[in-house]
PASEBA-1860 file (N, C-alpha, C; in nm, 3 decimals):
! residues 68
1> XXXXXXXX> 8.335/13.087/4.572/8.390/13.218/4.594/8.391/13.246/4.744 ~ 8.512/13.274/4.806/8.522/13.356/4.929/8.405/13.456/4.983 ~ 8.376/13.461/5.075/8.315/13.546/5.162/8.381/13.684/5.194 ~ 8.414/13.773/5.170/8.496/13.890/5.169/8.456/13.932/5.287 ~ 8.521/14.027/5.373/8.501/14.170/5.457/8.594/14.236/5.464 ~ 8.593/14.390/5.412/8.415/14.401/5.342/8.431/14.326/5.231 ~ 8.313/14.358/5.145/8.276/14.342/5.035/8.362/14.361/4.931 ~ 8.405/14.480/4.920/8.489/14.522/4.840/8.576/14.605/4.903
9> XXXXXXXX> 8.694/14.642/4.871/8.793/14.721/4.914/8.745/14.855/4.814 ~ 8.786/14.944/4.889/8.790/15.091/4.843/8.875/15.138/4.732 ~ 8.811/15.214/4.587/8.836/15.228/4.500/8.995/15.294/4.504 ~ 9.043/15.359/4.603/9.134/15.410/4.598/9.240/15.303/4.650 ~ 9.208/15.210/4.686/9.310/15.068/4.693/9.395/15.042/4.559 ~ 9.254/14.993/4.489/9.295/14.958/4.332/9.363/15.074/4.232 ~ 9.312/15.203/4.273/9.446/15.274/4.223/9.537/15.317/4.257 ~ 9.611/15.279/4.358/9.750/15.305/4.382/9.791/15.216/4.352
17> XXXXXXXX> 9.912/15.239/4.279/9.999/15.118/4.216/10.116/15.050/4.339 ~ 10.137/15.138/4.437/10.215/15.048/4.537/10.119/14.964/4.645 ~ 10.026/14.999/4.637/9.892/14.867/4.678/9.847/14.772/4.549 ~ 9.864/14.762/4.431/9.871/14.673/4.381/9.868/14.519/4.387 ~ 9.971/14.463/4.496/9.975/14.364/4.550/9.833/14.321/4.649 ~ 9.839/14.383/4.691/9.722/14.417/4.779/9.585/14.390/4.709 ~ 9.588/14.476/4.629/9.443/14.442/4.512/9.461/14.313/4.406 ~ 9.546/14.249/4.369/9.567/14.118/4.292/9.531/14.010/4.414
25> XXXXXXXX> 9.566/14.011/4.541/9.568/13.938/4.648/9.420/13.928/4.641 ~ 9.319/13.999/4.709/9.233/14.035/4.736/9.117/13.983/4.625 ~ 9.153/14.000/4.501/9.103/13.963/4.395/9.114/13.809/4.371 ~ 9.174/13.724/4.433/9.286/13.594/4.400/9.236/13.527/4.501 ~ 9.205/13.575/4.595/9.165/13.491/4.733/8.995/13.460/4.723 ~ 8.915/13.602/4.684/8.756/13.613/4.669/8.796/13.494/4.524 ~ 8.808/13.517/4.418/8.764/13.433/4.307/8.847/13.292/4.323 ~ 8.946/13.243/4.394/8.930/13.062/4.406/8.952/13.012/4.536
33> XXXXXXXX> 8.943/13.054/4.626/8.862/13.008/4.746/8.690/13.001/4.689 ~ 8.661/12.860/4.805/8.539/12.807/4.825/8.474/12.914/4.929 ~ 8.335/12.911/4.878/8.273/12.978/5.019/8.239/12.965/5.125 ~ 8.348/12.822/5.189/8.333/12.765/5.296/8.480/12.896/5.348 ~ 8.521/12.966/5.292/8.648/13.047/5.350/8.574/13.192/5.349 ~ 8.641/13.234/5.494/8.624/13.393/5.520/8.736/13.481/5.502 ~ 8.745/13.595/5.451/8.877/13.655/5.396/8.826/13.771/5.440 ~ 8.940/13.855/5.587/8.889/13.965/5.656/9.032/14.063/5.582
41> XXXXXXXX> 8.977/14.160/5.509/9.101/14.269/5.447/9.130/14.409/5.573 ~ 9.262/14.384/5.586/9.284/14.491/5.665/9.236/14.511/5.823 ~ 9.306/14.426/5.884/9.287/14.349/6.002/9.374/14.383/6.123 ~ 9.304/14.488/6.206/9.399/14.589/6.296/9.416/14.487/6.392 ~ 9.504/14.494/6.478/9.509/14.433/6.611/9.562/14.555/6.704 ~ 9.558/14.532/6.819/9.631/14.586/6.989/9.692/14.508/7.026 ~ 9.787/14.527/7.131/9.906/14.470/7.142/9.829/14.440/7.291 ~ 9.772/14.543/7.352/9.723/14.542/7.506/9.847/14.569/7.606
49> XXXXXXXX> 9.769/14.584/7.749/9.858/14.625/7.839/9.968/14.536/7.832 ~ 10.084/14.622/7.850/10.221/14.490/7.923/10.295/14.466/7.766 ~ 10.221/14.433/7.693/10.265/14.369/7.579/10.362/14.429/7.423 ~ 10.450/14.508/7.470/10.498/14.577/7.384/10.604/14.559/7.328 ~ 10.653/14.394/7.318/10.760/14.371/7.208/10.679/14.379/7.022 ~ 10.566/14.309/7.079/10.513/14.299/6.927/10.422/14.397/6.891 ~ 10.358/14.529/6.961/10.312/14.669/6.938/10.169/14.616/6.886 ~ 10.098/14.748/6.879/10.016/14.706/6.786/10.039/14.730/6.651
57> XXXXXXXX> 9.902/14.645/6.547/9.971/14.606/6.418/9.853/14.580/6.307 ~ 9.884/14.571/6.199/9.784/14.544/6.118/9.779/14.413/6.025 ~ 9.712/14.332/5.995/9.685/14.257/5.934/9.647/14.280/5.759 ~ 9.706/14.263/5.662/9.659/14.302/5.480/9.533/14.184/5.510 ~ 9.534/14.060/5.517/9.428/13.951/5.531/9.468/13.864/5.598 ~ 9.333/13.823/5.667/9.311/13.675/5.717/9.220/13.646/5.703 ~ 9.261/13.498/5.687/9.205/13.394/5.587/9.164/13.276/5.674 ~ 9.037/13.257/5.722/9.012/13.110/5.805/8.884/13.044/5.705
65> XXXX> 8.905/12.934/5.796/8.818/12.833/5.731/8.752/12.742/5.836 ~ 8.626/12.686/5.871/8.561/12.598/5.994/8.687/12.535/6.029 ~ 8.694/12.413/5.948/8.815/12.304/5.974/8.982/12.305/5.942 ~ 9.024/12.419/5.910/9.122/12.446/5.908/9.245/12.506/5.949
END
């Protein structure tokens, strides 16, 4: 099983039905991934000075692994 962060996503994730995707994902990644994988939900970034073709932005998950 995946390593989650957080732990769990917030109850009000799983009930909105247009986050749905979101909560099957989330659910799909923790139960068959190995726990050699880290799965970060909801993953802000900054764009930083200068850098404003790609803005800042958010990430639904990322997904790494040591060797991968």
């Amino acid at each position: 099983m995946a390593v989650m962060f957080p732990r769990e996503i917030p109850q009000s994730v799983f009930d909105d039905p247009l986050r749905d995707a979101e909560a099957r994902t989330y659910r799909s990644l923790r139960d068959s991934l190995s726990d050699e994988y880290r799965v970060f939900y909801s993953v802000a970034w900054l764009a930083g000075p200068g850098k404003t073709r790609t803005g800042d932005g958010e990430a639904d998950f990322v997904v790494v692994h040591p060797s991968k």
